[in-house]
N, C-alpha and C positions, 0 to 999 in steps of 0.2 A: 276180464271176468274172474277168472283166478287169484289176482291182486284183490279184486276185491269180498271173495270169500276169506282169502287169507288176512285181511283186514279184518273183517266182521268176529272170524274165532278169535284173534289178538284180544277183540274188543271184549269179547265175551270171556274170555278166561282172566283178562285185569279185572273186570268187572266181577266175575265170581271170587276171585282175590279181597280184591276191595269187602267186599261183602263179610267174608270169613276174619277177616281182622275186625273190622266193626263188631259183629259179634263176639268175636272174644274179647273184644276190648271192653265190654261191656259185661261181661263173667256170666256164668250162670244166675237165672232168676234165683234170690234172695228165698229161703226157705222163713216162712212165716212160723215164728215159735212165743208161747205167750209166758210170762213171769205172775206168779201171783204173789204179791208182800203179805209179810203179816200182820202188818201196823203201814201206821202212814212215815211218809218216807224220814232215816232217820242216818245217823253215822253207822251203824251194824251195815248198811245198803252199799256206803260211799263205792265202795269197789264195780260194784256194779254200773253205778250213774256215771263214774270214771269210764270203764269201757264202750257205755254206747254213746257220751258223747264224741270218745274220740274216735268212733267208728270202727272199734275193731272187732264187736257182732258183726258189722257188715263185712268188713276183709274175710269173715271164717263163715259167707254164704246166709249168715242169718237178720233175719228182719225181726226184730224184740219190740216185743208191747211189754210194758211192765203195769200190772193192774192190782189195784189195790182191793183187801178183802172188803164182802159184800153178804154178808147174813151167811154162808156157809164157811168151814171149815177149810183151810189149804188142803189138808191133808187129803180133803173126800175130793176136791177142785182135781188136785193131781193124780190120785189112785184112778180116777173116774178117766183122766186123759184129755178132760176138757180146758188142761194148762198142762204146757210141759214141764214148770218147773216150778217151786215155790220155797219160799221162805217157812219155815219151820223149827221146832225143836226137839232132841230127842226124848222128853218123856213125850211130846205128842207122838212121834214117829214110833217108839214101842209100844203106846196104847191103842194107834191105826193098826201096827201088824197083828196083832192078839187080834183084835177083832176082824183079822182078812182084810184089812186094806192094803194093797200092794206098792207101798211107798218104799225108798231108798234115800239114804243119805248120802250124799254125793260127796260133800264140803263141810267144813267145819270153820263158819264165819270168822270164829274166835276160839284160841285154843282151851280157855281156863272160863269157867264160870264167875263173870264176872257182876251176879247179882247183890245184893241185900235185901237188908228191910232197914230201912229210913224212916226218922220220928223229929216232931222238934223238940227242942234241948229240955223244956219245960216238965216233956215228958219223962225225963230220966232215965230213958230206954239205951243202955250201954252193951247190954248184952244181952243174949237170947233169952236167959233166968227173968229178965225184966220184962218179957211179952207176956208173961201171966198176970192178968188181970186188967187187962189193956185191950182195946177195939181193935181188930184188924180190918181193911178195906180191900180186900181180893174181887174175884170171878166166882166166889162159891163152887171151888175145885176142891176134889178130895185131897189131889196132892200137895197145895195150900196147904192142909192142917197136919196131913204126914209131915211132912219137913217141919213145919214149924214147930211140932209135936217133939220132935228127932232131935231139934237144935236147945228145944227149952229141955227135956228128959237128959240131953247131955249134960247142961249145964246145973242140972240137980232140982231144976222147977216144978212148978206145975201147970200142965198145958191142958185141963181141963178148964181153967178158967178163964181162959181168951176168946171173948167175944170177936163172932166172925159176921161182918157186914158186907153184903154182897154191892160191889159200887163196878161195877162191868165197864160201864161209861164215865168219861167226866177226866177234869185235870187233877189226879191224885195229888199232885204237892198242894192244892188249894182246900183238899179235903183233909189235910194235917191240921188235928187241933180242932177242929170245928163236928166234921161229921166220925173221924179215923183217929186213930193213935199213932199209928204206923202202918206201912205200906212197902208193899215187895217191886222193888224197881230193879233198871240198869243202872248201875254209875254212873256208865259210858252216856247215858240220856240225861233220865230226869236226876239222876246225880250231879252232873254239871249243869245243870237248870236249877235245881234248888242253889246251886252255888253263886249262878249269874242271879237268881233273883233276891242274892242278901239271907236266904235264911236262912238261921240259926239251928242245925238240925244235928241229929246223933246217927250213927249208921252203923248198924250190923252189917259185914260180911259173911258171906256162905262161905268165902276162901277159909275164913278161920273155923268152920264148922266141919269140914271135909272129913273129918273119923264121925261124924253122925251121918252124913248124906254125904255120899261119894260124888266128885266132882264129874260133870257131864256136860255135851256141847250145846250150847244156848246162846244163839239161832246158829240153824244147817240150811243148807242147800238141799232139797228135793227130788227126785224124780220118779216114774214110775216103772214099776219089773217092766212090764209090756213097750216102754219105748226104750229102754235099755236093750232089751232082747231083739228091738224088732231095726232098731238107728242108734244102733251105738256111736257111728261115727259123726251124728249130728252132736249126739252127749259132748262128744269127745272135743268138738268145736266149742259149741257152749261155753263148753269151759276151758277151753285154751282164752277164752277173752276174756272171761269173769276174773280166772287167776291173774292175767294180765294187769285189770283193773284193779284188784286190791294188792299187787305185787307193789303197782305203778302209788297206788294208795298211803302204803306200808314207807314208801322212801319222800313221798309228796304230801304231806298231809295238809299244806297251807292250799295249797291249790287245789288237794282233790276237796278240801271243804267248798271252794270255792265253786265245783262244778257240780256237787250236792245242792248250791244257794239255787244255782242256776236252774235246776228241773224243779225245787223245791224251795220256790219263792216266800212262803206264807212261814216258814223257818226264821228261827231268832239269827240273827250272822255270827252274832257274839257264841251262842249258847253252841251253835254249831262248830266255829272253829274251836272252841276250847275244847269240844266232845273228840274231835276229829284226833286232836294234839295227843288226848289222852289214849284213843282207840289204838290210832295206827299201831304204836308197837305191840299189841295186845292181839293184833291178828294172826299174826305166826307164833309171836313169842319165842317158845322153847323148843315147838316143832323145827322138825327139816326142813315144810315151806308150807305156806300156806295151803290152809285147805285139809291136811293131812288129819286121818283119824286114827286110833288107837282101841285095838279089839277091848285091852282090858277095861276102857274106859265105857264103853256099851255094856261090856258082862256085868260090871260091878254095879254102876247104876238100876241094871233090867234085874237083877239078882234083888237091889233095895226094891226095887218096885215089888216084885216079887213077896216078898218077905213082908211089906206094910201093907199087903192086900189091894195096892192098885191095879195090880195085873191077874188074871188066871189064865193058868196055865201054863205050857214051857213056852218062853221066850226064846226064839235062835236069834242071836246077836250078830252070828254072822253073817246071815243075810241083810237084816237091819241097814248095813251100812257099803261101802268101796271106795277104797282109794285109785282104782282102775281107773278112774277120768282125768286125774289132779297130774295137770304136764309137766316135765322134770323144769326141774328149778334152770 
């Protein structure tokens, strides 16, 4: 009888054994965290689509839905808490805080602004001086007509006379020439798309304009004061995979185009590896490592905003943004 109690506890403490490796071998249950984009999916993202397809959200506890905007704002998505994180930029991120929404900037996709304004050739638009008297195709943004106000006033024009057409919707290179004169793009995108589709186009750089409009990070990474303060250490994971992904981006860029194709089928392949070739090194660039941001680069911006009447009142820049998540190189 003794054998056989002493049999049965054997049996039961393997078995309780058994049990506790299963479980861990199986990690904790996956924390559910959501992504909202601010456009449909594009090379600015790659980094991103790099790390969850190679599972390394999942290795750092996280289950990632990446969702795309939907009639509201990223900025109100995430301030609100109904998405952990989202794609943005910092003049939105300084016109959310002004107005109390408690957003942060986490990341800096890309180091240097890497926009323009793109026209076809016929238009003769060479330089900012040439956008006077020319259609533009925006979102009917006040900041739209600041900058562009900024960039023609440097060059000695006149920006009273740029007709502003509000086109929110629609493939802007197809409305050159027809409905627009010219149009505020990414190079990184629809710059190497106007290139894959043959046309014949002229392109302003912001790079060259930077003593009128001070250079700033366009797109940032997201988050909200309240889950900063409340799970920082989930942040902290977040982005030990995000950095991973465009680290991994940054040295792979034939491939990591190649796992963009793969979540984001209805993408050109051509349009996207040539974007991808161009991007990668433009992620970190000049920084330390990816992601990193620079105070003076918020002051000076929130300062122009300031100053051209997009913002009221005092802007703190330094809450605005944190390098606190970005894991050492």
């Amino acid at each position: 009888m003794k054998r056989l109690h002493l049999s049965l506890l054997v049996l039961m403490v393997v078995a309780a054994i058994v049990l506790v490796i299963v479980f861990n071998s199986k990690g904790p249950t996956a924390e559910k965290v959501s992504l909202m984009l601010d456009w449909t999916p594009n090379a600015n993202h790659t980094g991103i689509y790099v790390a969850y397809d190679k599972g390394w959200f999942a290795e750092e506890g996280i289950d990632l839905e990446i969702i795309a905007p939907a009639g509201v704002t990223v900025e109100t998505v995430v301030g609100s808490g109904k998405a952990e994180f989202g794609i943005s930029f910092q003049e939105y991120v300084t016109s959310a805080r002004i107005e109390g929404v408690p957003i942060v900037s986490i990341a800096a996709i890309i180091q240097h602004n890497t926009s323009g304004f793109i026209s076809l050739k016929d238009r003769g638009i060479t330089k900012a001086a040439d956008f006077a008297g020319h259609s533009y195709g925006g979102f009917g943004l006040q900041i739209e007509k600041a900058i562009i106000s900024a960039m023609i006033t440097r060059d000695g024009g006149s920006p009273e006379s740029v007709k502003y057409v509000n086109v929110s919707e629609g493939d802007l290179l197809s409305m050159l020439g027809r409905d627009i004169d010219f149009a505020w793009i990414y190079y990184g995108v629809e710059g190497i798309e106007a290139a894959q589709r043959s046309l014949e186009v002229d392109y302003v750089e912001m790079s060259d304009y930077f003593d009128a409009v001070p250079d700033y990070y366009t797109p940032v990474i997201i988050s909200s004061e309240k889950l900063i303060a409340e799970n920082p250490q989930m942040v902290e994971r977040f982005m030990a995979a995000v950095a991973r992904g465009y680290e991994y981006a940054i040295e792979n860029p034939a491939e990591s185009a190649e796992i963009l194709l793969k979540h984001a089928p209805e993408l050109s392949p051509e349009s996207v590896k040539a974007s991808q070739d161009w991007l990668s090194p433009r992620y970190a660039e000049d920084a330390p490592q990816w992601g990193y941001q620079q105070a003076e680069v918020w002051k000076d911006f929130g300062d122009w905003m300031y100053n051209n009447g997009l913002i009221a009142g005092e802007f703190d820049y330094q809450k605005a943004y944190t390098n606190r998540f970005i894991p050492e190189k």
